[in-house]
N, C-alpha and C positions, 0 to 999 in steps of 0.2 A: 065635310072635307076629310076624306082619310088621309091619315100619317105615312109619310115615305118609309118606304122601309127601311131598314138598317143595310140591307144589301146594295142599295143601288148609293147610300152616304158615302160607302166601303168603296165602290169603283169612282166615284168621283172620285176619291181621296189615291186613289192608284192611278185614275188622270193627272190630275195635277203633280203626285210626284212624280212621275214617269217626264210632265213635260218639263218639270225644273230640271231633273236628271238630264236633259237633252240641250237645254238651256245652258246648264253647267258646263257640259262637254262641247259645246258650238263654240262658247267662249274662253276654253284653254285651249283649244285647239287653234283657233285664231290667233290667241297672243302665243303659242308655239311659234307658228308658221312666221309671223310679224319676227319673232326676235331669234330663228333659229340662222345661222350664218347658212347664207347661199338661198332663203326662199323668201316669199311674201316681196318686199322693195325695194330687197335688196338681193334679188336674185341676178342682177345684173352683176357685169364681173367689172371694176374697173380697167378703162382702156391701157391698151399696152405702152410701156414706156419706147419711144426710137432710140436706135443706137447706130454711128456708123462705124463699123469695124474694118479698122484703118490697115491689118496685115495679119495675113492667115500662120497658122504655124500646120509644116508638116510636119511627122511624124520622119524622127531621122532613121537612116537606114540599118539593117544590124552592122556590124561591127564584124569585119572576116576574117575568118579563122584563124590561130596562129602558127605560125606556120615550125612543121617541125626543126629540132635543134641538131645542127651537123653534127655526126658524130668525131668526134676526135679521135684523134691516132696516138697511138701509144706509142711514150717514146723511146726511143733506142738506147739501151743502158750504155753507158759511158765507162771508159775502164778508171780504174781508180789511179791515181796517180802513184810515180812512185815515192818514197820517205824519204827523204832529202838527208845529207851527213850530219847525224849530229852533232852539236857546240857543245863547247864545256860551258857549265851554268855561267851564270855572272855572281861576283862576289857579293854578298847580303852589305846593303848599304843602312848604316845605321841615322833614324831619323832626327835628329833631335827633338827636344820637347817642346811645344809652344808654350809663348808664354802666356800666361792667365790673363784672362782679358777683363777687361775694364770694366766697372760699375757703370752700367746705361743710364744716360743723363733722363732725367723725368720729364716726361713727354707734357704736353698742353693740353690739358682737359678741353674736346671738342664742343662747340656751341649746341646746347642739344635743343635748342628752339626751334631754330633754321631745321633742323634733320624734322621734326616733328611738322613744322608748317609743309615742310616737302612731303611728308609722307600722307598730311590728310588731302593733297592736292589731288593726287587721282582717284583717294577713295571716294569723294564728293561728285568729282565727275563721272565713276562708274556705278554711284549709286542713283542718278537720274537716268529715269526710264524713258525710252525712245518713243515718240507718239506713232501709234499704229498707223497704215495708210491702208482703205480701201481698196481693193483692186479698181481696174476700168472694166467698163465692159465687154466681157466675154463670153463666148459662145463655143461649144465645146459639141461634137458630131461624133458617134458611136457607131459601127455594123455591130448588128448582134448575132449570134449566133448558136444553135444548142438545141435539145432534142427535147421535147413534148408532147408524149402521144403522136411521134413524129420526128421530122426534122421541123426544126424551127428558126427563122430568119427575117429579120427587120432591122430596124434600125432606132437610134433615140438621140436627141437633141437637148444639151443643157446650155441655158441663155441667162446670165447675167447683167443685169443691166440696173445700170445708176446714173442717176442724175441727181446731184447735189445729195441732201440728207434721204429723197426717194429713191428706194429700191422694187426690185420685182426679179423674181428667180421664178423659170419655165421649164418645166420638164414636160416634152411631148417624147410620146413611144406608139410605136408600131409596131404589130407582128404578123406577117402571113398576108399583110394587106388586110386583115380581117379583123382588129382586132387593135384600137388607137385608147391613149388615156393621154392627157392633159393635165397638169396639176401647176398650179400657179400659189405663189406665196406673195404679197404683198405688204410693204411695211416699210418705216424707217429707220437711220442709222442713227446709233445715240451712241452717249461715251461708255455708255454697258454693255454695248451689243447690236446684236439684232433686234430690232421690235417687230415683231410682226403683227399687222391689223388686219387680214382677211386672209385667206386659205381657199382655194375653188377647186373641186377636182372633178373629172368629167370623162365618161367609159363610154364607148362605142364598139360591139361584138356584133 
C-alpha cells in the first residue's frame, strides 16, 4: 500500500479550514441579521398608534402694515405777553424758632417669628416643581420648497401620537413625487424622558 502524500494531507487540511471559515461566517451573519434592529423577526414595524384629531390649526394671517404717522403742523408762535406793574416787595417776615422736639418714645420690638414663618411660606411653595404634561396628539403638515439640481417641491408630515405611557412619532416626506422617506420612532413615556424601543426608516427613489 503506498503512503499518501504529503500534498494532498496539505489540501484536505485547506478543505476543512476553508469549510470552518464559511461555517464561521454563516453563523455571525445569521446572529447579525436575528439581532440587527429592523431585519431577521423583527423586520416588521410595529402597527400604528390611531389618533382623532379633534381641531385643526391654521396658520394666522400676516399682520398689515402700519400705517403711516400724520405729520403734524407746527405751531403758531404766540406773542409773549406783556410785564405787568411792578409791586413793591413784601416786608421780610421774621420766623420764629421751633421748638426742640421730644425724645421718641421706644418703639416694641416686632415679633420676628411670624415675619420668618411668612417669609418661608412662598419660598416652599415656589420651590415645588410643576409636574410636566405630555402633549396630545398632534399632527403638523409642511409645503416644502427650494432648489436641487433644480427647483424642488413636496411636502412632509410630522404626527404625534399618544396613547397612555405609548408613544410613536412619524415623519413621512416627499419630493418631486419621486422621492418619499419614512421614519417612525417608537417608545415609552417615563419620568426621564423619552425611551425609545425601535427606530424604522424606509427610502424610496
Amino acid at each position: 500500500m503506498s503512503p499518501v502524500p504529503r500534498s494532498q494531507y496539505r489540501r484536505w487540511g485547506l478543505a476543512l479550514l476553508a469549510l470552518a471559515v464559511l461555517l464561521g461566517h454563516g453563523w455571525l451573519m445569521r446572529w447579525f441579521a436575528e439581532n440587527r434592529l429592523g431585519w431577521g423577526d423583527r423586520d416588521r414595524p410595529p402597527p400604528r398608534l390611531q389618533a382623532a384629531f379633534v381641531r385643526e390649526l391654521e396658520p394666522a394671517a400676516p399682520a398689515p402694515p402700519p400705517r403711516p404717522a400724520a405729520r403734524r403742523s407746527r405751531p403758531k408762535p404766540v406773542p409773549a405777553p406783556e410785564p405787568a406793574a411792578s409791586q413793591p416787595a413784601p416786608e421780610p417776615v421774621v420766623a420764629e424758632a421751633p421748638a426742640p422736639p421730644s425724645e421718641p418714645a421706644a418703639s416694641a420690638p416686632e415679633p420676628a417669628a411670624s415675619v420668618a414663618v411668612a417669609a418661608e411660606a412662598p419660598a416652599s411653595s415656589a420651590s415645588q416643581p410643576q409636574a410636566f404634561e405630555w402633549p396630545p396628539s398632534t399632527r403638523l403638515s409642511y409645503r416644502l420648497t427650494g432648489r436641487y439640481r433644480g427647483p424642488l417641491e413636496g411636502y412632509a408630515k410630522v404626527q404625534w401620537v399618544r396613547q397612555g405611557l405609548h408613544y410613536q412619532v412619524h415623519l413621512d416626506v416627499t419630493a418631486n413625487l419621486i422621492f418619499t422617506r419614512e421614519m417612525t420612532s417608537d417608545g415609552e413615556l417615563t419620568e426621564q424622558g423619552l425611551a425609545p424601543k425601535r427606530y424604522d426608516e424606509e427610502t424610496r427613489i
